[in-house]
C-alpha positions, 0 to 999 in steps of 0.5 A: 629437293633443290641445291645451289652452289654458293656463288661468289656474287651473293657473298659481294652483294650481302657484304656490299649491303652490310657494309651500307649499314652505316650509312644508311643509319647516317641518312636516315631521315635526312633530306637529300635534294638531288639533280637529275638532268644531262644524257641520261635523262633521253635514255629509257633504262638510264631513267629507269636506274635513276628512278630505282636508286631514288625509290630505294632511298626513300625506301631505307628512310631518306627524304629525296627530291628530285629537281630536273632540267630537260636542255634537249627536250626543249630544244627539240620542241623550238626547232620543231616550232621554228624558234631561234634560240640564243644563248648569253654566257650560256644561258638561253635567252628566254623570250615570251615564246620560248618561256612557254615552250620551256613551261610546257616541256618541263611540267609536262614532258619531262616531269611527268616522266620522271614521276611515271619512271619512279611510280614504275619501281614502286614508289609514290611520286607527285610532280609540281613545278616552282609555280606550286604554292608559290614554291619558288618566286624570282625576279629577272637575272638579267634583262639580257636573258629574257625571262630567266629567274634568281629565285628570291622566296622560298615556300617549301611546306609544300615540299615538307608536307609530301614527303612526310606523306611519304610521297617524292616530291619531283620539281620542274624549274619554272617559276612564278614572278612578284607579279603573278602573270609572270613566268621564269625559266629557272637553271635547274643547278640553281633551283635545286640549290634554293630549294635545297637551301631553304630545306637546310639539306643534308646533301644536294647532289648535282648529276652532270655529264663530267666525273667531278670537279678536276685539278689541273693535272686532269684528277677529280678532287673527292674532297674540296672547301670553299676556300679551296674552291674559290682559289681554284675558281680564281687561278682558272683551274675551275672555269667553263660551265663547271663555274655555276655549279660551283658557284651554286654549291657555294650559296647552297653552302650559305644557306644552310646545305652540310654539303654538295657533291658534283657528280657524274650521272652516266655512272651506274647508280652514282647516287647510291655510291654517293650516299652508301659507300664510304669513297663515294662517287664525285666530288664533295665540297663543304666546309673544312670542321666538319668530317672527312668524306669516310666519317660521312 
């Protein structure tokens, strides 16, 4: 006969679990296009945590997909190929040879990654990149940047299909051009924006390497609208590489999205705070009639 004195953590994790009810009744069958990208991503166990919360989710009925970057591993990969980069308002210049550098890290290195860490926790997991289906087309940015791409069409059946197989699409940032000799290297923030805008996204989430968006006494705001936003933007107190993920939140906004949280990846299963608690876990900027952050 076995005995068990009741530990206290039990007791915190069944009323932690209990009080994710509601929100997971909230998000049931929701879209929520997720970010992933930054330190983390170099990290095995942080990958592993990241994968398991992804897993989770589809697991109480949400429909994630997961939109990456891979910064480091790329830069990795051109100085070991001894190519130079540059960067123009911090955006990489992307020439013929870096662009194929760029393709084969993200659809192949990190992507599969990604897609092996999720299948790992007991997931099922495909990864494509923009190329697929034509899931995202663009047009140059900028003749400065080289080939870097403004997506410009959307097809998402692709990502539709899958998920209603129960399969979570995970999606590299590369992208066909009008011209299908083309290839784009795409801002992972601004992929997953297009992508969560034409899904028309319950909730894009952008994993980043800072807490949130701050006021100018150094506090992270938990709430914002655009307008605020913009007025923040416009007297400085947004500024630096913080000015295109807001920026992206706003046109993921426009096109549909009910909101967009900025938050910090390094945090212990952010996005499951995100989604299942009721303070979440950064910042979250959608419009001012819709419910504050406790009405979900």
């Amino acid at each position: 006969m076995k005995t068990r004195a009741m530990n206290p953590d039990f007791i915190t994790t069944a009323r932690t679990l209990s009080e994710a009810l509601p929100y997971m009744q909230r998000y049931s069958g929701a879209v929520v296009v997720v970010k992933f990208g930054g330190n983390a991503m170099g990290d095995a166990d942080a990958m592993a945590e990241f994968a398991r919360d992804i897993v989770l989710m589809r697991q109480v009925g949400i429909n994630p997909v997961v939109v990456h970057g891979g910064g480091p591993m790329i830069n990795d990969l051109l100085k070991k190929l001894g190519i130079q980069s540059e960067f123009v308002r911090g955006k990489r210049v992307t020439d013929q040879a870096t662009v194929e550098v760029v393709e084969m890290v993200l659809t192949g290195l990190v992507n599969k990654r990604i897609v092996q860490a999720i299948m790992d926790e007991g997931g099922r997991a495909v990864g494509l990149s923009g190329k697929d289906d034509d899931l995202m087309v663009c047009e140059m940015e900028d003749p400065e940047l080289g080939w870097v791409g403004r997506p410009v069409e959307m097809n998402v059946q692709v990502l539709r299909d899958l998920m209603s197989a129960g399969i979570i699409p995970v999606v590299a940032p590369v992208a066909t051009g009008m011209d299908p000799v083309e290839t784009f290297n795409v801002n992972g923030d601004t992929a997953a924006g297009a992508i969560a805008g034409a899904l028309k996204a319950d909730r894009l989430l952008l994993l980043t390497d800072v807490a949130g968006v701050k006021n100018r006494e150094g506090e992270v705001l938990t709430q914002l609208t655009p307008d605020e936003v913009r007025g923040m933007t416009h007297d400085g107190t947004i500024a630096g590489g913080m000015i295109p993920k807001t920026e992206t939140a706003l046109k993921a906004l426009e096109e549909g999205v009910r909101g967009v949280v900025i938050l910090d990846g390094r945090v212990p299963n952010a996005c499951l705070l995100e989604i299942f608690t009721e303070h979440g876990a950064g910042s979250l900027i959608k419009s001012a009639d819709l419910p504050p952050r406790s009405a979900g």
